[in-house]
PLY file of the C-alpha trace (Angstrom):
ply
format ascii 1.0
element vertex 507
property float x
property float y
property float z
element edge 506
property int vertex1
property int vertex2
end_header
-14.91 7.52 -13.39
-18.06 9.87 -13.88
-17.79 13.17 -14.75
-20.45 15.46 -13.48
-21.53 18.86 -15.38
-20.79 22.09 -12.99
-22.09 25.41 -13.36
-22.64 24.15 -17.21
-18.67 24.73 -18.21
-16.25 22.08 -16.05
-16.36 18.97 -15.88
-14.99 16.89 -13.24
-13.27 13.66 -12.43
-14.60 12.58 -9.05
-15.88 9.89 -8.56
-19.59 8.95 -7.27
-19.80 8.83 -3.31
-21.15 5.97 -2.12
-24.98 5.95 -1.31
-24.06 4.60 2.63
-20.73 4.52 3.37
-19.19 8.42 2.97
-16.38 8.71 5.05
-13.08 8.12 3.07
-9.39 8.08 4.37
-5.84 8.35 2.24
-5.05 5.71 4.77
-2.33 3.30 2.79
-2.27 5.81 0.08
-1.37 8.50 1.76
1.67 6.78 3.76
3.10 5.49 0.22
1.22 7.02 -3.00
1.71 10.63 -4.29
-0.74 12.70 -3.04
-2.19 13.62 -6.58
-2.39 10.48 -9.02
-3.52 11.00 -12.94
-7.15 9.78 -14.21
-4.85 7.00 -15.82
-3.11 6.26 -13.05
-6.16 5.82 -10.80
-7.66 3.37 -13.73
-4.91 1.57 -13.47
-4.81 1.69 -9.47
-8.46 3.17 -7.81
-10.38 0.43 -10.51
-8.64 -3.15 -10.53
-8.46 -2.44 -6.37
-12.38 -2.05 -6.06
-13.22 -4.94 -8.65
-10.65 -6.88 -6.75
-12.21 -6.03 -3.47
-16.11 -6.74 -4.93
-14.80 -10.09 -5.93
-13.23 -10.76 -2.95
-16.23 -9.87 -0.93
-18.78 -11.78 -2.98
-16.49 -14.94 -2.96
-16.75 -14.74 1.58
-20.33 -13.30 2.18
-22.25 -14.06 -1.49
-23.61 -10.69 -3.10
-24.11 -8.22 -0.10
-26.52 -5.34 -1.92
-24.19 -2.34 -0.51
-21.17 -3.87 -2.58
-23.19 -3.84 -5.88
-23.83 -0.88 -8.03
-22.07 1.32 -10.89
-21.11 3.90 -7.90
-17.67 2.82 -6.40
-17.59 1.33 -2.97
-14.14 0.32 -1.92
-12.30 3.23 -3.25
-12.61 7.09 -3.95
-10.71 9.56 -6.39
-11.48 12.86 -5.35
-9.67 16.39 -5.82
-7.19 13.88 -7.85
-6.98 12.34 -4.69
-7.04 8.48 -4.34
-8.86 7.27 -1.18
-10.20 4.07 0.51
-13.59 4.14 1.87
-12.90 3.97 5.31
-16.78 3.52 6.01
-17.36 0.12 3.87
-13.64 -1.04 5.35
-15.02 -0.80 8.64
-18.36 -2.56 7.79
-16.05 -5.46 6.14
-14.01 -5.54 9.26
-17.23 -6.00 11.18
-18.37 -9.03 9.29
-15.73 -11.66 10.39
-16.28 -12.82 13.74
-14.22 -11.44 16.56
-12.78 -8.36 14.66
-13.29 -4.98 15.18
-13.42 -1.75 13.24
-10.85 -0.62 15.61
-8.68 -3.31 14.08
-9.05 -2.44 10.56
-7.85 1.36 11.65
-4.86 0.28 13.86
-3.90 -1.30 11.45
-3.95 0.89 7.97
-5.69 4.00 8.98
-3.17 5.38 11.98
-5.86 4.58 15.01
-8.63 7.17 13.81
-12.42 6.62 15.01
-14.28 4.47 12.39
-17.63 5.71 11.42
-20.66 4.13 13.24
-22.18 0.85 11.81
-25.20 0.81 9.75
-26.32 -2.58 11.42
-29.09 -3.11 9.19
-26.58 -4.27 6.24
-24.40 -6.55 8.46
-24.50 -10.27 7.36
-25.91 -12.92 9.71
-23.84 -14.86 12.09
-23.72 -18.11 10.00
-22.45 -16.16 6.93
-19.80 -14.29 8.82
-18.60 -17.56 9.69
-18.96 -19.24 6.15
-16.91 -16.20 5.17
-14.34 -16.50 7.86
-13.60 -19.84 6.67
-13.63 -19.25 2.86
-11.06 -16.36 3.85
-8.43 -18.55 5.26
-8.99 -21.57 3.04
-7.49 -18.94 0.00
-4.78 -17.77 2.30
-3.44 -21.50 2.06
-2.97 -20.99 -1.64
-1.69 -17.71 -2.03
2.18 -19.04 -2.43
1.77 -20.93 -5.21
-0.97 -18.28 -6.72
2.20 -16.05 -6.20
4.59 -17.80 -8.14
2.64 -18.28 -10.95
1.98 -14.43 -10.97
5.64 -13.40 -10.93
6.30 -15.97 -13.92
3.36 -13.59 -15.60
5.04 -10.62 -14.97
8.33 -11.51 -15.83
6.94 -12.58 -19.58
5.90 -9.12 -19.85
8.95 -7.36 -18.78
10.48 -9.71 -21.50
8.03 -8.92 -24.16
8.66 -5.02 -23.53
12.30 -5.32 -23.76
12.02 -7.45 -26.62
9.21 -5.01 -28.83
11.43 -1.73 -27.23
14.62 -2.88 -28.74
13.27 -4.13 -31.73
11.25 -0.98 -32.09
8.15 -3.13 -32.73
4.78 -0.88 -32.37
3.03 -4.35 -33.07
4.88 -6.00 -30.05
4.33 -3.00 -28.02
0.28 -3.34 -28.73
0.84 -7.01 -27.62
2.53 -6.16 -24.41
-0.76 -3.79 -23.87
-2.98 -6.56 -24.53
-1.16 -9.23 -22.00
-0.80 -6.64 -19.41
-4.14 -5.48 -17.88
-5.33 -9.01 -17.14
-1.86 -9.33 -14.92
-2.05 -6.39 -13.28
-5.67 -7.20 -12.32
-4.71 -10.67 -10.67
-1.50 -8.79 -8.79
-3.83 -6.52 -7.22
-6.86 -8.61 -6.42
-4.08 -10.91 -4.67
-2.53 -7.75 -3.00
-6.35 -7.25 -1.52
-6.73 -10.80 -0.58
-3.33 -10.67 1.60
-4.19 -7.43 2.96
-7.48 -8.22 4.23
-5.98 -11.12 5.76
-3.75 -9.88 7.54
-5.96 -8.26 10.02
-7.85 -10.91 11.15
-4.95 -13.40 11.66
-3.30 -10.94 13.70
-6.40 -10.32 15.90
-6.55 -13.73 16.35
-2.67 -14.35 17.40
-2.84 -11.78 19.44
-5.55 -13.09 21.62
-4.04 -16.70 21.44
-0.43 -15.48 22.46
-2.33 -13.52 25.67
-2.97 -17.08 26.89
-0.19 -19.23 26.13
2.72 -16.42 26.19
3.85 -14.40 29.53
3.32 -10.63 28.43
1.78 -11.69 24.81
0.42 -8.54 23.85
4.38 -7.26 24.47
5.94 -9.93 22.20
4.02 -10.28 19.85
5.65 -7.88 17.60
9.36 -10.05 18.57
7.29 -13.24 17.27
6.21 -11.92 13.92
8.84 -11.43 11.24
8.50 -12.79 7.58
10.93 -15.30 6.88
11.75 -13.91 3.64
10.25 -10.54 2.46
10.51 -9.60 -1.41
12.57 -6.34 -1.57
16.05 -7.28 -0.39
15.83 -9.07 -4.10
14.24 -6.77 -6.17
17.07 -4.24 -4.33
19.54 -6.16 -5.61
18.19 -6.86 -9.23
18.27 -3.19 -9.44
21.75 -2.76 -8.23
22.15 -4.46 -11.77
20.76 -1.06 -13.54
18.74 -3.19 -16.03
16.19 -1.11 -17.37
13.84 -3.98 -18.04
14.89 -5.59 -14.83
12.45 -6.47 -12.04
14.24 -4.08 -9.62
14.09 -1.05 -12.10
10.40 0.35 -11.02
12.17 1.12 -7.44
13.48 4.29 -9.14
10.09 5.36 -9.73
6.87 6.98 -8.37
4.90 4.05 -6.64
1.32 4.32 -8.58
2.32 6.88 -10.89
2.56 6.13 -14.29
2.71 9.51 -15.80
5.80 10.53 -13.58
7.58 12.06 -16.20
4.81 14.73 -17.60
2.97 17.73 -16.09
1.78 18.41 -13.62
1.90 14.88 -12.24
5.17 14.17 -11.82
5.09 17.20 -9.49
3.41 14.78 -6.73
5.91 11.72 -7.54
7.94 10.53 -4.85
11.11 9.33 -6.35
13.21 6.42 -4.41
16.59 5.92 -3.63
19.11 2.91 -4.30
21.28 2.27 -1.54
24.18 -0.48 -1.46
22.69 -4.09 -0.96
23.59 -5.31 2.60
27.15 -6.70 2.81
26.14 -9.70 4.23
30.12 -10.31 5.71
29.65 -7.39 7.93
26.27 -8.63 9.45
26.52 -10.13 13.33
24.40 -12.60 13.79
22.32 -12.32 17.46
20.03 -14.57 18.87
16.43 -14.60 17.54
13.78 -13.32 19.53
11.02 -15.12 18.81
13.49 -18.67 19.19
14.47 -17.14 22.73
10.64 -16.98 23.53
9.79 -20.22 22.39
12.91 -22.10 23.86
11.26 -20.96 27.33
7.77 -22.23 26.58
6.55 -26.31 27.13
6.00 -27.94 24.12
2.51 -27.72 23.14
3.11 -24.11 23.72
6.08 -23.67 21.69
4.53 -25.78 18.74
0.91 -23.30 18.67
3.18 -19.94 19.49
5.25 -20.88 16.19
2.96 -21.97 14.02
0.97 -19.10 14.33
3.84 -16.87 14.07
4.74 -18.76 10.90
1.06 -18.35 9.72
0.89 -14.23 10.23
4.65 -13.96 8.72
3.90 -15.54 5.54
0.71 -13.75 5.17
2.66 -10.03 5.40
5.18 -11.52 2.73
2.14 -12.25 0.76
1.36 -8.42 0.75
4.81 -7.57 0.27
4.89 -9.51 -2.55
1.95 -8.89 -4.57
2.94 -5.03 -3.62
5.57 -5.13 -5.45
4.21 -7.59 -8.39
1.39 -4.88 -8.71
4.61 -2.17 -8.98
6.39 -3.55 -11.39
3.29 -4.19 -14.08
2.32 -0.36 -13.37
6.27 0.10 -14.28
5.31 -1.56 -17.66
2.55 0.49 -17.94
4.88 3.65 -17.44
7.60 2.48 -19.79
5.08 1.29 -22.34
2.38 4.17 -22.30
4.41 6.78 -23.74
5.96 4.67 -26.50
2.68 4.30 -27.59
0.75 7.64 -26.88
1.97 9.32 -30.46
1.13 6.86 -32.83
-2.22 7.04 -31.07
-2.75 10.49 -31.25
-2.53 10.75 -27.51
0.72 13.16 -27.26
2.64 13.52 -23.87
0.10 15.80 -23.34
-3.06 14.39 -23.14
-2.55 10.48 -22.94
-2.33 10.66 -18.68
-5.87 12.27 -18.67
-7.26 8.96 -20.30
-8.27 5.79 -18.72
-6.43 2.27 -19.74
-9.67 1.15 -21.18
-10.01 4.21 -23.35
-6.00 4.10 -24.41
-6.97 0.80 -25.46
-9.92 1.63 -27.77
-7.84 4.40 -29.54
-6.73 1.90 -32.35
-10.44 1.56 -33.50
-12.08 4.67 -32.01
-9.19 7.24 -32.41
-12.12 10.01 -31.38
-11.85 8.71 -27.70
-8.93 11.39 -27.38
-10.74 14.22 -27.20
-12.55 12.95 -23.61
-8.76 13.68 -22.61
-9.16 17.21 -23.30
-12.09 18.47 -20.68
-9.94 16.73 -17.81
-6.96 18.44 -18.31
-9.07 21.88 -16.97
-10.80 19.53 -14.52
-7.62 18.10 -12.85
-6.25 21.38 -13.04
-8.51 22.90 -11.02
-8.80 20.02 -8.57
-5.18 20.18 -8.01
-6.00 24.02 -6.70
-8.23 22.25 -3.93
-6.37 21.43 -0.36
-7.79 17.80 0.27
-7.85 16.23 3.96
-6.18 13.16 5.19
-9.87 11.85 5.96
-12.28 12.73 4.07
-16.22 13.51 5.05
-18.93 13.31 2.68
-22.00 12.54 4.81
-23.67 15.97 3.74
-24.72 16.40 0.17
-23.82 19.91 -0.39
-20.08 18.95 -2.35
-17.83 20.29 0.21
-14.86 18.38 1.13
-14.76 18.49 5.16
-12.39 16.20 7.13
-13.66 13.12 8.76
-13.23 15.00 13.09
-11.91 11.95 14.88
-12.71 12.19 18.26
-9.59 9.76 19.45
-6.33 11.74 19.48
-3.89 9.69 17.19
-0.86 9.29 19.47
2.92 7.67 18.27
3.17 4.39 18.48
5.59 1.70 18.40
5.18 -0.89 15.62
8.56 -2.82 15.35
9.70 -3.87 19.12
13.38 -2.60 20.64
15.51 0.41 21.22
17.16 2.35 18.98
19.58 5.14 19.71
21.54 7.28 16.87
21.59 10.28 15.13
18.86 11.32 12.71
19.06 11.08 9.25
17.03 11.43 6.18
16.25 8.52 3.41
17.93 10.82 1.17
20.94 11.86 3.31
24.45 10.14 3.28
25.10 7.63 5.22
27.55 8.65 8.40
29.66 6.09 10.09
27.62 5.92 13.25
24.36 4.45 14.28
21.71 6.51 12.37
17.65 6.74 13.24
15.92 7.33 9.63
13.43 10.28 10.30
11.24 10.41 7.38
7.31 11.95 7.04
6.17 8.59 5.35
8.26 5.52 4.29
7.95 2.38 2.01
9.99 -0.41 0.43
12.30 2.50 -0.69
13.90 2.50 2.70
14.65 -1.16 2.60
18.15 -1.15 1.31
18.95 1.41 4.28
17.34 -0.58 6.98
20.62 -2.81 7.71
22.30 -0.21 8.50
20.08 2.06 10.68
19.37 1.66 14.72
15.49 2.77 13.79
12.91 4.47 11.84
10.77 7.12 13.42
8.23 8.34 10.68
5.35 10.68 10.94
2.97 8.41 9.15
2.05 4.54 9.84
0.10 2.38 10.81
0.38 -1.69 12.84
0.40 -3.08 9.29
1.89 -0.55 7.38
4.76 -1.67 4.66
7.58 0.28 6.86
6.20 -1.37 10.10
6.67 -4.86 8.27
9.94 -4.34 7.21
11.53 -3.02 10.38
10.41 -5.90 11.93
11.63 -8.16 9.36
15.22 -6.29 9.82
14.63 -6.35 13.54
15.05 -2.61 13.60
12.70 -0.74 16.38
10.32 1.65 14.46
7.97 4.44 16.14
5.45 5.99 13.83
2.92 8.60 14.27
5.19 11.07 15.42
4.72 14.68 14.26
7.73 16.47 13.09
9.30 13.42 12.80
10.62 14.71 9.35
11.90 18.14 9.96
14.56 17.14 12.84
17.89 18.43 12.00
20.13 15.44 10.67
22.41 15.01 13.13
20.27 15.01 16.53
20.57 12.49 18.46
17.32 10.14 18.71
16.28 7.53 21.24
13.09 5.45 20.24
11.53 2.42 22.01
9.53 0.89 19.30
7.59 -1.31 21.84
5.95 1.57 23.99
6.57 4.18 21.05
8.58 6.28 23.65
10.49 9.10 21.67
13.47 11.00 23.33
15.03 14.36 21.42
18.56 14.06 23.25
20.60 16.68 21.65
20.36 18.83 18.22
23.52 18.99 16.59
0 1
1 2
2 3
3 4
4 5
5 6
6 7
7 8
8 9
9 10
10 11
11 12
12 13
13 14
14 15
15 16
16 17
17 18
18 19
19 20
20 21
21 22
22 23
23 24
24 25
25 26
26 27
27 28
28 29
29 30
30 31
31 32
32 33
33 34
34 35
35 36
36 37
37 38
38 39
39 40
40 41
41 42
42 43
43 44
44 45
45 46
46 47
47 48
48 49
49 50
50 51
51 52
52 53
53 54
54 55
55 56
56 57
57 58
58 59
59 60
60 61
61 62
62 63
63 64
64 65
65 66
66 67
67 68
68 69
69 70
70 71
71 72
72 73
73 74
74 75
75 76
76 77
77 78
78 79
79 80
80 81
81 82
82 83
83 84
84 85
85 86
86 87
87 88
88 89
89 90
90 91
91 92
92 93
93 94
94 95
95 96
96 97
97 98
98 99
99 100
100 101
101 102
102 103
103 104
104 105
105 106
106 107
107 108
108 109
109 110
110 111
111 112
112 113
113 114
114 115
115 116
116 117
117 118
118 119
119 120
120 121
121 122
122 123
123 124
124 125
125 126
126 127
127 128
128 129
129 130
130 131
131 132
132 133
133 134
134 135
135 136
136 137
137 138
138 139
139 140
140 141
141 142
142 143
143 144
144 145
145 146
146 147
147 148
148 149
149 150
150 151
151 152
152 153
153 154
154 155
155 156
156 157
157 158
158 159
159 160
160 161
161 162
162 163
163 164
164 165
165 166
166 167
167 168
168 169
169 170
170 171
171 172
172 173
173 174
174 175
175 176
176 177
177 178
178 179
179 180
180 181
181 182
182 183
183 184
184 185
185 186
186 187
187 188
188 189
189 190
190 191
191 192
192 193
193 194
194 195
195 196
196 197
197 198
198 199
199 200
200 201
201 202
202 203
203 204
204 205
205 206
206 207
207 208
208 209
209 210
210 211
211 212
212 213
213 214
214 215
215 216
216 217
217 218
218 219
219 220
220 221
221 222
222 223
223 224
224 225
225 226
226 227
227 228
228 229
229 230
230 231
231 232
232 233
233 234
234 235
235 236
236 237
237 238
238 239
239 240
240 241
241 242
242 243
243 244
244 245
245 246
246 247
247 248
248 249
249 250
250 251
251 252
252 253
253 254
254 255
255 256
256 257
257 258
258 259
259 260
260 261
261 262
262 263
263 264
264 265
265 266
266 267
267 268
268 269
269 270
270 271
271 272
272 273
273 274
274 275
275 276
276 277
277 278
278 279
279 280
280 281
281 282
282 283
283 284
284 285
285 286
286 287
287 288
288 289
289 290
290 291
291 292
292 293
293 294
294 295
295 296
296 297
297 298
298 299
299 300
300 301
301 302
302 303
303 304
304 305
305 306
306 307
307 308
308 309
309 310
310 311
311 312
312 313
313 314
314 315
315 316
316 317
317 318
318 319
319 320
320 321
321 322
322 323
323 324
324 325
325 326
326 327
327 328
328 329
329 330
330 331
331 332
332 333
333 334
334 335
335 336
336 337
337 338
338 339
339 340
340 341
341 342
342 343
343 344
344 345
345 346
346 347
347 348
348 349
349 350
350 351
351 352
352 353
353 354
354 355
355 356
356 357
357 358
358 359
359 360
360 361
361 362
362 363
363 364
364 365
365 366
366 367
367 368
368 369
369 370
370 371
371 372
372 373
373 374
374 375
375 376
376 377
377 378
378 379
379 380
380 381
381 382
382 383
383 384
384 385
385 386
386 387
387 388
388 389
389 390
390 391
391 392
392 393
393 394
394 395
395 396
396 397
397 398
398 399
399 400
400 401
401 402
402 403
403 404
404 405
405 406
406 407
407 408
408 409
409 410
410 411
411 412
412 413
413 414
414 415
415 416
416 417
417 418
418 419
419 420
420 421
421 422
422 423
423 424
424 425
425 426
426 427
427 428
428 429
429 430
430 431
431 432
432 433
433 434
434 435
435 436
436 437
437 438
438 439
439 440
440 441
441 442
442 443
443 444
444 445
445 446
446 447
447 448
448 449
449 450
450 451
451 452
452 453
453 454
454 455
455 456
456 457
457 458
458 459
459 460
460 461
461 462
462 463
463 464
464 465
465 466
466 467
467 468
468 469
469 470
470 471
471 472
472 473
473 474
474 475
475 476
476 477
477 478
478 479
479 480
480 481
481 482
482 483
483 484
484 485
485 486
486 487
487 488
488 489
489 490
490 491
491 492
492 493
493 494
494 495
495 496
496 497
497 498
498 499
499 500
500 501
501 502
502 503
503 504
504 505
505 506
């Protein structure tokens, strides 16, 4: 995080733009993360996410020069704003073989234009290939990488409850020490999943055009995760153990400092719902077995395993999502327990970085960098910042990145659904209900059983709601605009494989 003199009195928090790639989008953030997120909360977020994306892409293509530097590349934290660079996405995207930047944005950016290539910095053909390969030779391992992780992060949710109950300040410190290197791995893994996710879809796509009748059209039927993470970590919570793995899902994804001002201002709290009743569930035929059944065998065999492939890859991200949650849910429990024997105070602690926090032992005077960023953020939290974000001119305006393509609604979780709208927050009636929501996450999970679809402003091919309605085989439309502000109670149709929307009635 820099901080750059202005007008010789405030400082502020931005970060450096890149020296080539300048055009930044909220993309995942903005369907999932508070608009707003704390200099700690980005350090513990906006930094482990670009060293975990630099490693990544020095492990495929070697050490490209544009990915090397003190500047950040991968991410962005502007206005208080966290960002991806949707310029060096797009050049990534460009250096496997066969994928497009058009990919990358249909699938986490909601379909808007990518900014032109600067082909002078894309790798050669033989190491786009070399880096293809590497790619899906670490997607092999990622289960049992995984497993280990969540062993990792359960020690620390023990040591916490252990130092919190025995009031231990010297356990606490340990619990700080173990944590950042976990939290690290959970995100690097989190990037590793997500990146591959693109490319293996790309690629089943294009194989299911040739060996599957209409492939493009059920392709979405083929693809669910057998198993996805949150339908367990729904049902730890239901436990109300607050050291439990399922306790973060009552708080702010990303935000650690949800509980002080201004901050917890932006936080988007979740709501618990009753775990699915698994009595009252009919069982239909599965899709993607229907489809097979009517293919020959060699067919069948290549349609599945690829299906298989792509599926465990989106639990991957699921999974590391919500391994990276619940370490930042340490983090939020164990920050504040700490902050006042620190001399950080509720006050000032969320305007630190972790590496800073951690220093205070031995260089208590670190505090007082806390103090010129509580004026900064407050000003930047004056600022209106865009979705996507232009900084190709050097004059330090914030413009937004004009996308030329007109972002339509589209249909990312196949079938009709027809019921009345309702809220994530609302009650749930006794007939079919369509969740209308601006923006949805793993929050929704515990209500997906029980709705007929989920027609949300914001989302993306690969966003986390578009994954999860098709793991609960529940049609899902996104992109539509004023998806939130229908009046519970209208009726809703949605076809979630043509992203057809139909407004039948207002109550």
């Amino acid at each position: 995080m820099t901080e750059i003199a202005q007008s010789g009195q405030t400082l502020s928090v931005d970060t450096d733009t890149h020296p080539y790639f300048r055009v930044y989008s909220a993309g995942n953030f903005g369907e999932v993360a508070p608009e707003r997120l704390s200099p700690m909360s980005w350090s513990l977020v906006g930094d482990p996410m670009e060293r975990g994306t630099r490693a990544l892409a020095q492990r495929l293509w070697g050490r490209p020069a544009w990915a090397e530097g003190a500047h950040y590349v991968f991410v962005g934290y502007f206005g208080c704003r966290p960002y991806h660079n949707l310029a060096a996405y797009s050049h990534l995207s460009r250096s496997i073989p066969g994928l497009q930047a058009k990919d990358v944005t249909d699938a986490y950016f909601e379909g808007i234009d990518a900014p032109p290539e600067i082909t002078a910095l894309r790798p050669s053909k033989a190491r786009q290939v070399a880096g293809a390969t590497k790619l899906l030779n670490e997607l092999r391992l990622i289960g049992p990488r995984l497993r280990e992780l969540e062993e990792k992060v359960a020690e620390l949710e023990w040591g916490l409850r252990a130092a919190t109950t025995n009031d231990s300040q010297i356990a606490l410190f340990g619990v700080l020490k173990n944590a950042l290197p976990v939290l690290k791995e959970a995100w690097q893994l989190h990037i590793l999943t997500t990146s591959g996710c693109v490319p293996m879809r790309v690629v089943q796509r294009r194989a299911y055009s040739k060996l599957v009748r209409h492939g493009d059209e059920v392709a979405h039927w083929l693809t669910r995760p057998r198993e996805l993470v949150w339908d367990r970590l729904h049902t730890a919570a239901s436990t109300m153990d607050p050291f439990g793995p399922g306790d973060f899902l009552d708080s702010s994804f990303y935000e650690v400092a949800d509980s002080s001002d201004p901050w917890q201002d932006y936080a988007v709290r979740h709501k618990r719902a009753a775990a699915k009743n698994s009595e009252n569930t009919v069982s239909l035929v599965d899709p993607a077995e229907a489809v097979a059944g009517m293919l020959t065998p060699w067919r069948r065999h290549a349609v599945q395993a690829l299906a298989v492939a792509v599926g465990e890859v989106m639990a991957g991200r699921e999974h590391s999502k919500s391994l990276a949650m619940r370490t930042l849910h340490v983090y939020r429990r164990l920050l504040p327990a700490l902050a006042e024997s620190l001399g950080a105070g509720a006050e000032l602690w969320p305007y630190l970085t972790i590496s800073e926090f951690e220093e205070l032992a031995t260089r208590p005077g670190l505090v007082q960098r806390a103090l010129p960023r509580v004026e900064a953020c407050r000003q930047a939290l004056t600022v209106p910042m865009p979705e996507h974000l232009d900084l190709t001119s050097d004059d330090g305006e914030f413009r937004p990145w004009q996308s030329r393509t007109v972002q339509a609604q589209r249909g990312v979780a196949p079938g009709i659904g027809v019921g009345t709208a309702m809220t994530p927050d609302g009650d749930l009636p006794d007939e079919a209900v369509i969740i209308v929501c601006s923006s949805a996450d793993a929050d929704i999970a515990p209500l997906l059983p029980f709705a007929a679809g989920v027609l949300s402003e914001r989302g993306s091919e690969l966003s986390h709601i578009a994954i999860l309605a098709r793991e609960y085989g529940v049609p899902c439309v996104v992109g539509y605009p004023g998806a939130a502000a229908l009046p519970p109670g209208t009726a809703v149709s949605i076809n979630g494989s043509t992203g057809e929307v139909t407004i039948l009635e207002h109550s």
